[in-house]
VOPAGU-2260 file (C-alpha; in pm, 1 decimal, decimal comma):
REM VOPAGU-2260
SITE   aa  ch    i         X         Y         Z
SITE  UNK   A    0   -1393,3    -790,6   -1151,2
SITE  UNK   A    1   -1259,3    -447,9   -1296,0
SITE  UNK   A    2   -1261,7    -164,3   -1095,6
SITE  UNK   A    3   -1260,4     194,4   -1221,6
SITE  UNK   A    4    -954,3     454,6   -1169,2
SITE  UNK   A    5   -1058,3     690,6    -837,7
SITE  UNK   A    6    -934,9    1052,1    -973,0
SITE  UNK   A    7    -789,7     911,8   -1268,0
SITE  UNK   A    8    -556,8     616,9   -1086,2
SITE  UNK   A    9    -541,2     298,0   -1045,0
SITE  UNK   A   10    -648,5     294,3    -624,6
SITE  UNK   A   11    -869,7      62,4    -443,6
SITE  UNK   A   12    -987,4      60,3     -76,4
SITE  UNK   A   13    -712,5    -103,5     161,2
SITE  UNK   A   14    -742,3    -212,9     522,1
SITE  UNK   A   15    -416,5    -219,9     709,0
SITE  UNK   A   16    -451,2    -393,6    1058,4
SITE  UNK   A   17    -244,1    -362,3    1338,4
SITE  UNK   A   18    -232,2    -484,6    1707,8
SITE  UNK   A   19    -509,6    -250,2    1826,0
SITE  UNK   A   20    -741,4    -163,9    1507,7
SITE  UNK   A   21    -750,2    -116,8    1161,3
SITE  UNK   A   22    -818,5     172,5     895,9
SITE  UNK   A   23    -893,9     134,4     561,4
SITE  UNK   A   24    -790,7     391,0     287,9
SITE  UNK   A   25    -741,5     433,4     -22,1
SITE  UNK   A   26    -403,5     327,6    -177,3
SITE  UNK   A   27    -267,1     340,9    -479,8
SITE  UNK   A   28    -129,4      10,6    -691,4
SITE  UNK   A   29     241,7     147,7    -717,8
SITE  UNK   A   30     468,0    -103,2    -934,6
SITE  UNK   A   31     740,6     186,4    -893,8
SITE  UNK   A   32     716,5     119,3    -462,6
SITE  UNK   A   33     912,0    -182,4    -340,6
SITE  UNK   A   34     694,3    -212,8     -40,0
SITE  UNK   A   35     349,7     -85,0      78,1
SITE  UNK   A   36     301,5     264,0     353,9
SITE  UNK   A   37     121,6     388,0     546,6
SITE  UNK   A   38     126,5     775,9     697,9
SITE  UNK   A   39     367,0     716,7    1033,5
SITE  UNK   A   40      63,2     826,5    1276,2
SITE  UNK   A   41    -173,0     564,1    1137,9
SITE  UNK   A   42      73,1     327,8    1121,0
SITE  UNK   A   43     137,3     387,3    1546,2
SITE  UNK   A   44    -242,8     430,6    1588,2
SITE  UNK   A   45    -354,3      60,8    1506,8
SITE  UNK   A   46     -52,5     -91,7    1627,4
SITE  UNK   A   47     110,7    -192,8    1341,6
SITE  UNK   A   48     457,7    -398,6    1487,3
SITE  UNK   A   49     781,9    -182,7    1420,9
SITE  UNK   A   50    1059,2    -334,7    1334,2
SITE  UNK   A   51    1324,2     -71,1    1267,2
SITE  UNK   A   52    1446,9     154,9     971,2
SITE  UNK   A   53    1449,8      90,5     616,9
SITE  UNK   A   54    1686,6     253,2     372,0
SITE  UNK   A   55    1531,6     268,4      38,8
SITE  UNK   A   56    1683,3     438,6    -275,4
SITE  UNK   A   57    1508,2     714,8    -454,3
SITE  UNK   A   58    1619,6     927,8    -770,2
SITE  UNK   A   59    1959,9    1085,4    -647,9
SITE  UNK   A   60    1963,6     994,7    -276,8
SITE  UNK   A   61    1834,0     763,9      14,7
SITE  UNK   A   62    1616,2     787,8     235,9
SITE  UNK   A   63    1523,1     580,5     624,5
SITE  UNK   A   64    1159,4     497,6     710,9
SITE  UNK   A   65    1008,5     337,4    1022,3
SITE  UNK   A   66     947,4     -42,1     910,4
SITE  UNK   A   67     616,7    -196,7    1033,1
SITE  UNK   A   68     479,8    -544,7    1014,4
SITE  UNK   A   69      88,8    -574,8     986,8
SITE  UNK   A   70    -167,2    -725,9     777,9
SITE  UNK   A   71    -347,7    -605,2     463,7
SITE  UNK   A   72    -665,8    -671,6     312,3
SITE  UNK   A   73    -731,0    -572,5      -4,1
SITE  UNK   A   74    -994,2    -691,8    -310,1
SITE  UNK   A   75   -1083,8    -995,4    -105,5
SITE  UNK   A   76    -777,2   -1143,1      -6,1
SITE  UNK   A   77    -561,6   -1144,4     325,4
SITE  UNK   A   78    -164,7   -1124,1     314,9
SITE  UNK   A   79      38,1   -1143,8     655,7
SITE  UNK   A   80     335,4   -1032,7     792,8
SITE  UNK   A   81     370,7    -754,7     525,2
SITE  UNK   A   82     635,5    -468,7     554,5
SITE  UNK   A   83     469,5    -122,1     561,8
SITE  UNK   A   84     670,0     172,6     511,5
SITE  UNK   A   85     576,0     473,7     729,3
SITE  UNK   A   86     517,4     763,0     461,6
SITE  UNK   A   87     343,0    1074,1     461,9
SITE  UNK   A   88     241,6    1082,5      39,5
SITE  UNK   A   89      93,7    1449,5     133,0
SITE  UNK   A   90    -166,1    1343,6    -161,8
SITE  UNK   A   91    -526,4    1459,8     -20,0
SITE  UNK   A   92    -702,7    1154,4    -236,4
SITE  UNK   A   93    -425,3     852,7    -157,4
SITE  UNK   A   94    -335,4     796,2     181,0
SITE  UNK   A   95    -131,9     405,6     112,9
SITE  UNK   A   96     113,2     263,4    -150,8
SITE  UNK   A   97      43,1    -133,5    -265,9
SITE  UNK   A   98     397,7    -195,2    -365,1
SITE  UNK   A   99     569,9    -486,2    -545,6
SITE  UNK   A  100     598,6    -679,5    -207,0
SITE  UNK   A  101     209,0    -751,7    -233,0
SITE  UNK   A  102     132,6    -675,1    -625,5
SITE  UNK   A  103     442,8    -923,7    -734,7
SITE  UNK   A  104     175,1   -1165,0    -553,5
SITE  UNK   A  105    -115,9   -1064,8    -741,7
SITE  UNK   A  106    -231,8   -1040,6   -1132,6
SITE  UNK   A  107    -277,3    -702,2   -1191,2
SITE  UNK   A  108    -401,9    -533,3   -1574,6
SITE  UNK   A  109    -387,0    -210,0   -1628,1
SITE  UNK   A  110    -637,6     -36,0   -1863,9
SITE  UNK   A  111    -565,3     263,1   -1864,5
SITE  UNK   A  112    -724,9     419,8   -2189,6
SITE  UNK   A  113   -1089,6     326,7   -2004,2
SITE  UNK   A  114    -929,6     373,0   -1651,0
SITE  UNK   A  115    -972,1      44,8   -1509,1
SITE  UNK   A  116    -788,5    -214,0   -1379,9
SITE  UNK   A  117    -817,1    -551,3   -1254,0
SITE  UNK   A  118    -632,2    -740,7    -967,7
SITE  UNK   A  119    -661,7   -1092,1    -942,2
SITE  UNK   A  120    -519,4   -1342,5    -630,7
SITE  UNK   A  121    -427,6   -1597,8    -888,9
């Protein structure tokens, strides 16, 4: 099924669960993320498992994030044991990234001259 851009991007509604709960938010489908994050406090709030730093490289520099390992559902399927950067995005509409650790597991199509897009658990 294709779903329509919310603000003019390609996001969908995400649950992350942890230990203790889950939220859902909205996240954005990032190709450009290696992994999927979370804000830090939300991450700690449902008990997402931490499992140290990560070093990732960004335009010019690097930077460390807390690693977690939780569970995501998203557009009716389930993936485990996923690594979830802890990352404010400071974005008032997108909270999460879906990075290439979950969409490299996916179908995804991009539309955007009608601003949809379609992700498929093939």
């Amino acid at each position: 099924m294709k779903r329509e851009y919310i603000n003019g991007k390609p996001a969908l509604p995400v649950a992350f669960i942890g230990d203790r709960d889950s939220v859902e938010v909205i996240a954005l489908m990032d190709s450009g993320a290696d992994y999927c994050t979370l804000p830090p406090a939300m991450c700690r709030d449902i008990g997402l498992r931490r499992v140290g730093m990560k070093e990732v490289a960004i335009p010019g520099a690097t930077m460390n994030f807390e690693e977690y390992v939780g569970k995501i559902e998203m557009n009716g399927s389930e993936f485990s044991d996923i690594e979830v950067l802890a990352v404010d995005l400071l974005t008032p509409e997108i909270d999460a990234l879906i990075g290439r650790n979950i969409l490299n597991r996916l179908k995804v199509e991009l539309d955007g001259k009608d601003g949809l897009f379609l992700v498929q658990d093939p």
